[in-house]
Each structure stands twice: as structure tokens, then as C-alpha cells.
C-alpha positions in Angstrom: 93.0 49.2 -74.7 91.7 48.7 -71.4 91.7 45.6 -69.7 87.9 44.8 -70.2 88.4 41.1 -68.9 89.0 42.4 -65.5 86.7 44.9 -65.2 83.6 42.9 -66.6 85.6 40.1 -63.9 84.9 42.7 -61.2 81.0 43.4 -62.6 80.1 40.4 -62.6 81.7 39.7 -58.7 79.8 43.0 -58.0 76.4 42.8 -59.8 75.9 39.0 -58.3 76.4 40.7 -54.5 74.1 43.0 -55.2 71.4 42.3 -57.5 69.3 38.9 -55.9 67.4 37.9 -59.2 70.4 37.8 -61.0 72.2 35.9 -58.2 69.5 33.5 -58.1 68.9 33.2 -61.8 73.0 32.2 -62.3 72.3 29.8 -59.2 69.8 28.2 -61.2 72.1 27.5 -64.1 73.0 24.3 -61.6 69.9 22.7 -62.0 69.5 22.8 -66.0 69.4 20.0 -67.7 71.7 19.3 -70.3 72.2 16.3 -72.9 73.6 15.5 -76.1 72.4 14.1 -79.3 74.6 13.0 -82.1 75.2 13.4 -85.6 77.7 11.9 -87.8 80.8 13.8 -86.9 79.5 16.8 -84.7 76.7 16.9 -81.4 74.4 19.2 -80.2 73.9 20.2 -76.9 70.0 20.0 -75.7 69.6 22.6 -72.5 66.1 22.7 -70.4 66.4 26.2 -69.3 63.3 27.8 -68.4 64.6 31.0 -67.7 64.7 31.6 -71.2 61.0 31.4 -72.1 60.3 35.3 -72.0 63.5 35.3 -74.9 62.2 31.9 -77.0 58.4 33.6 -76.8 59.0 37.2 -77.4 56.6 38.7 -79.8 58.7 41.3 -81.9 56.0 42.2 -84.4 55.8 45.9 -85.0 52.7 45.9 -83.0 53.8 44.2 -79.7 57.4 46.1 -80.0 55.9 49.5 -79.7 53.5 48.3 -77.0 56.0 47.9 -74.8 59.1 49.8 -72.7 62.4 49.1 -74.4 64.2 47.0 -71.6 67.2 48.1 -73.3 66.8 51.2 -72.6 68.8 52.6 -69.7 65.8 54.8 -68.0 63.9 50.8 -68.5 66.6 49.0 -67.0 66.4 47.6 -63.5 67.7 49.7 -60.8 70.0 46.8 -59.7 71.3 47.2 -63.2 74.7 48.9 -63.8 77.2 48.6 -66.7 80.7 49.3 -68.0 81.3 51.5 -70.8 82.5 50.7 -73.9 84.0 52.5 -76.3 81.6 56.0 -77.4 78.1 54.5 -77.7 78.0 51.3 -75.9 77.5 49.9 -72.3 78.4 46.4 -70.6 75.8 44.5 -68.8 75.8 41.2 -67.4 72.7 39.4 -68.7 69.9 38.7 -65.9 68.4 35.6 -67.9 71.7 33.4 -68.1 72.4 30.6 -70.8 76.4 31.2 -70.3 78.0 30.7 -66.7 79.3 34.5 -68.0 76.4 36.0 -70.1 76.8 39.8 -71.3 74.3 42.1 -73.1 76.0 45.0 -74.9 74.0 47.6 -75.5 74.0 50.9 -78.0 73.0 54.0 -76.0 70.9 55.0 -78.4 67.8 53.6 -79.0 68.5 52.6 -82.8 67.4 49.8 -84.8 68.9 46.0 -84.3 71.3 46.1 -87.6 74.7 45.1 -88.3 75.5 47.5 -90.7 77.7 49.9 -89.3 78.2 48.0 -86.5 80.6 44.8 -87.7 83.6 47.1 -86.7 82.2 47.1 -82.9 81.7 43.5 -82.9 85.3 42.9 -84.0 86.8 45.1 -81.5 84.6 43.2 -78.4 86.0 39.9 -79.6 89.4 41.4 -79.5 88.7 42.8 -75.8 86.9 39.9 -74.4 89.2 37.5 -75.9 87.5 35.2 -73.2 84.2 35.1 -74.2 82.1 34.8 -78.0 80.6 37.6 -79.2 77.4 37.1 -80.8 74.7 39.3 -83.2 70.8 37.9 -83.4 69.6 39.7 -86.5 66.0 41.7 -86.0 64.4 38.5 -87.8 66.8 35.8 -86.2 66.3 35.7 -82.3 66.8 39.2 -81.3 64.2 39.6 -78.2 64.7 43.8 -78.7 64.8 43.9 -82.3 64.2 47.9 -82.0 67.6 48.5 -79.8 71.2 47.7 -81.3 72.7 45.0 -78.7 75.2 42.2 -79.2 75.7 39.2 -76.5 78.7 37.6 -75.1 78.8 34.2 -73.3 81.9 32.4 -72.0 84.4 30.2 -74.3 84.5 26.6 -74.6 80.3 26.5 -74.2 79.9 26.2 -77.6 80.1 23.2 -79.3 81.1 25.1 -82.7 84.6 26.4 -81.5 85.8 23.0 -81.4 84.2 21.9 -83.9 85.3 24.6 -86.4 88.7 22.4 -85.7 87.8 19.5 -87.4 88.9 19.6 -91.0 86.1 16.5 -92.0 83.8 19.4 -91.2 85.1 22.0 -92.9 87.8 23.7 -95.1 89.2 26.6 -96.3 87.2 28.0 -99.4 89.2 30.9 -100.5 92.4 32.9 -99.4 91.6 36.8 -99.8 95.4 38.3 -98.3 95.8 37.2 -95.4 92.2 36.7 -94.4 90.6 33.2 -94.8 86.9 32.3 -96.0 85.9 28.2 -94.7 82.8 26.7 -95.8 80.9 24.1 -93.8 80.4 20.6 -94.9 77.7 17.9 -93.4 77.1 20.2 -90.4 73.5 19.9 -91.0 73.3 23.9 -91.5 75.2 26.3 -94.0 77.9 28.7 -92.8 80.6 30.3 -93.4 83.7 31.5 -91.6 86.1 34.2 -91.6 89.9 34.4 -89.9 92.7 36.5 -90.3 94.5 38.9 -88.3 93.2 42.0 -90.3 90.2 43.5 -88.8 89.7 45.9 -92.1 90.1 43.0 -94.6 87.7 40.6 -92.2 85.2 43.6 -92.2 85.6 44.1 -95.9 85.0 40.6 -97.0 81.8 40.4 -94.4 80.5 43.4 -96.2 80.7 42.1 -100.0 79.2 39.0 -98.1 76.7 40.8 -96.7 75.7 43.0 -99.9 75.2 39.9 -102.2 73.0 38.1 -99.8 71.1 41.2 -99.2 70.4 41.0 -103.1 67.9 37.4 -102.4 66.3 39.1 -99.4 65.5 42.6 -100.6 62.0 43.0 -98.2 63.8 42.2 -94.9 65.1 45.2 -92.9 68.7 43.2 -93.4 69.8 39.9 -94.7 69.4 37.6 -92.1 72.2 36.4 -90.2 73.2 35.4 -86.8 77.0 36.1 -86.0 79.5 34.4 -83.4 82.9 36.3 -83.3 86.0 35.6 -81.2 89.6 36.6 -80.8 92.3 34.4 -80.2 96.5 36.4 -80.1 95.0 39.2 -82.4 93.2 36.4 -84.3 89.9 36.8 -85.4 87.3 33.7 -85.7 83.8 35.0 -87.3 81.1 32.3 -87.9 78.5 33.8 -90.4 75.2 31.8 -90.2 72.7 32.9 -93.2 69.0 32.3 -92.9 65.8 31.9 -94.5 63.4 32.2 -91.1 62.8 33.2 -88.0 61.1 30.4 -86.3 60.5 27.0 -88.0 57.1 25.1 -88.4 57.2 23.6 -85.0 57.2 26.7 -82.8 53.7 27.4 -84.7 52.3 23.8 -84.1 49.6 22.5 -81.8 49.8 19.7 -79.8 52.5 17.1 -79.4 53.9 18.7 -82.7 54.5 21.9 -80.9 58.4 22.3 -79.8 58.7 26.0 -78.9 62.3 26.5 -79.9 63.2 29.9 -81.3 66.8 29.5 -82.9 69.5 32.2 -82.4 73.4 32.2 -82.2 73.3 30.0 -78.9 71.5 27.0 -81.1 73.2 27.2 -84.3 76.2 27.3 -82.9 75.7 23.7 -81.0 73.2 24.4 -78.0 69.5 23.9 -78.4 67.5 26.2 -75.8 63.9 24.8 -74.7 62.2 26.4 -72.5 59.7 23.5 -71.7 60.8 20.5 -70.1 58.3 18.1 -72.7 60.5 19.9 -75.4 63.6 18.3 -74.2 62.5 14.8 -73.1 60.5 14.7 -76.7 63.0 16.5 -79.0 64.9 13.6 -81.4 67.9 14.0 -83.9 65.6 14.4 -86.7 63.6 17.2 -85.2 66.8 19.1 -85.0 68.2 18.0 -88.3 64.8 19.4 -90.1 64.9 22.6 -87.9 68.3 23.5 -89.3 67.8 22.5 -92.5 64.0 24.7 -92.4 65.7 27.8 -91.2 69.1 28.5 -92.3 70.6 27.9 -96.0 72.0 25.0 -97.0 75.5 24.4 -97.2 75.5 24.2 -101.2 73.3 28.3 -101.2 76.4 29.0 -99.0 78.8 27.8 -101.3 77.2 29.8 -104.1 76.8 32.5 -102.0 80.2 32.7 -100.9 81.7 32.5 -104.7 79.6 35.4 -106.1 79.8 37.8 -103.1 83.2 37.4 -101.8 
């Protein structure tokens, strides 16, 4: 395999030299604010980064998607813009709107639907090339900006506060044993999950799959269960946090007023960092406003529970 890790080393070193409004949006990653808020065992990161509001506001109705240019798209893409291959189909970027110190966008060259399906396979061999980032999948319904292109995203390890946390056995524990892959289920984490690990990319996908087919069974109308996804690869080890949900954007983001908190979660929040775009929604936003959030728009631990018994 090639070394990836160098050569996305060497993109980055080049696209930053050349390409000012990436160079300045990374620069500006200095001046967000950051600060934590705790829970009873775990925290989560609160980061004002208004860089991200195009991503937190996007409109991906069916209306407003085929109104626009897919920025995915190569022929849409900033000239400044320029890639490294990977594998058949897909194509490196660094991302232009950072959250990460090192944020990617991997894109399909084919202007196909945002699904997983099919696509699982790719996600485990990124993780396993970029063992030094997370590798993460917004489903069309669960923060994807470009809901009409297939993309995954990549940000640095050690950013998110779930890695560590995944770690601490008061948190969670290992559910089943299927081979030599592993299923853990989430306890008093304030949002349901499951996670995979093994050393078996077939089994991993396998399991994910039956996973996958019996949630799809409560969700029949949506164009594919939704899920966000972090993957990473540690010695030929595979870590895969599965996040079910039941919405896209909790009541909040609809609100008026001071009840308003535009916060559209995706991977980046679930897994431990909160992204608000407006500086009033991180001096206002309190532990219980996150807490309900969670609990509004992903399962809860006990559906996961169930979930994870029948399917897998």
C-alpha cells in the first residue's frame, strides 16, 4: 500500500503554499474558541468556529441541492484545489473550511448519491492508510453538506474526545464476541452507540452490514438508516464507532429567539466536539442543552442495546 501519510503530509505542505484562503482559514483555527463542559464521567468540547456556518446552515432539501453546482464535483472545485488519488474512484483533498488542524474531504469521482452501502469497505481501507487521522461518514440525513456526492472526512487523531473515551470501561463494555471481532455498547454517554474492533476487515464489514440491515428495517422511508460513522486503524486494528439516529437537526436549530442554537450535529459533535457557528451559541449553550440535543437526535443507549442483539 502506498504510504498515504506522507503524501497527504506533502499536500497539505503544498496546498497551504499555494492556495491563500485555505492558508488563511487553518490560520484562523488559532483564534477559535474552545471550552469544555462536563458530564459525569466524559466532557464535551464546545468550539466557536465560524468558518463552519456555510456546513451547520446548508440546505440539502431536494429543491436547494439541485439548485446549486456540486462543490464536490471536480470541474466545481476551486482551481487552487488539487488532490491525491485513492484507490479506483476516489480523490484526497484537504478540506478548505477546517475543524481539524489536518482536515481531509474524500471524494468519489462520480457524482453518486451520499450512501454507505457499498462503500464501508472504502472507509475501512482509509482508516487503515491514514492510521493517523479518523475517518468519518455524515449520512445524507445526518450532517452531510453534499448529500448528492459520495465523500467521507478525515481529521487528525487525539481531537476527539471519543478515542479516549472509548477507553474507559465505566463507559462502556464489550457486548458480544463474533470471532475475533468485538461489538461494545455505550453506557451513560448521554447518546447510544455502538462499536466495532477486530483485526478482520471482512468480519468488521459483515457484522456492520447485519447492523445496518436491521436498523434499516425501523426506518424504511429514509434513503438509508441514519448513521454517522468514525473509523480508525491502530497496528492493523480497526476501531468503528457506529452512531444511530432518529434526526437531522434537533428543535433548537428551528427555534426563534434566544431559544434558537443553530447546531447541526454530525460525526465531529457526537463524537465529543460541539461546532457553533455563532459566538451567542457558545457563550449561551449549558450542559442540559447538550444533554437534550443528544438524547433528541440519536437513539438511546437501551434502542442500541436492542438493536445490537437482534441485528448482529
Amino acid at each position: 500500500m502506498k504510504d498515504y501519510s506522507q503524501r497527504v503530509r506533502e499536500l497539505f505542505d503544498s496546498q497551504l503554499a499555494e492556495w491563500s484562503q485555505a492558508r488563511d482559514n487553518y490560520r484562523q483555527l488559532d483564534n477559535v474558541k474552545v471550552r469544555e463542559v462536563s458530564f459525569a464521567g466524559y466532557t464535551i468540547a464546545v468550539q466557536f468556529n465560524p468558518g463552519r456556518i456555510t456546513s451547520s446552515a446548508a440546505k440539502i432539501d431536494a429543491r436547494s441541492i439541485e439548485a446549486r453546482p456540486c462543490f464536490l464535483c471536480e470541474s466545481n472545485r476551486p482551481p487552487e484545489q488539487r488532490g491525491e488519488p485513492f484507490g479506483d474512484d476516489f480523490v484526497i483533498l484537504i478540506n478548505p473550511f477546517p475543524i481539524f488542524r489536518r482536515h481531509l474531504t474524500i471524494v468519489s469521482g462520480s457524482h453518486v448519491p451520499q450512501r454507505i452501502a457499498g462503500s464501508f469497505g472504502t472507509m475501512l481501507s482509509l482508516a487503515r492508510a491514514l492510521p493517523e487521522y479518523v475517518i468519518f461518514y455524515n449520512g445524507p440525513q445526518c450532517g452531510a453538506s453534499a448529500p448528492d456526492h459520495l465523500h467521507f472526512q478525515a481529521g487528525n487523531r487525539g481531537f476527539l474526545p471519543v478515542e479516549k473515551d472509548f477507553s474507559n470501561t465505566l463507559l462502556c463494555s464489550k457486548a458480544l464476541t463474533a470471532r475475533s471481532t468485538e461489538a461494545w455498547l455505550w453506557r451513560g454517554y448521554g447518546r447510544g452507540m455502538v462499536t466495532l474492533k477486530g483485526t478482520d476487515e471482512i468480519e468488521i464489514a459483515s457484522l456492520f452490514d447485519k447492523f445496518y440491515a436491521g436498523f434499516a428495517c425501523s426506518q424504511p422511508d429514509r434513503p438509508e438508516p441514519m448513521f454517522n460513522i468514525l473509523a480508525y486503524c491502530d497496528d492493523d486494528k480497526w476501531t468503528v464507532h457506529i452512531i444511530p439516529r432518529r434526526v437531522h437537526r434537533p428543535a433548537c436549530y428551528f427555534a426563534t429567539g434566544d431559544e434558537k442554537i443553530l447546531l447541526s450535529p454530525a460525526s465531529v459533535d457526537l463524537g465529543g466536539v460541539f461546532i457553533t457557528p455563532r459566538e451567542e451559541d457558545f457563550n449561551k449553550i449549558t450542559p442540559a442543552d447538550i444533554a437534550a440535543i443528544m438524547t433528541e437526535v440519536c437513539l438511546s443507549e437501551e434502542d442500541v442495546k436492542i438493536l445490537t442483539a437482534q441485528s448482529i
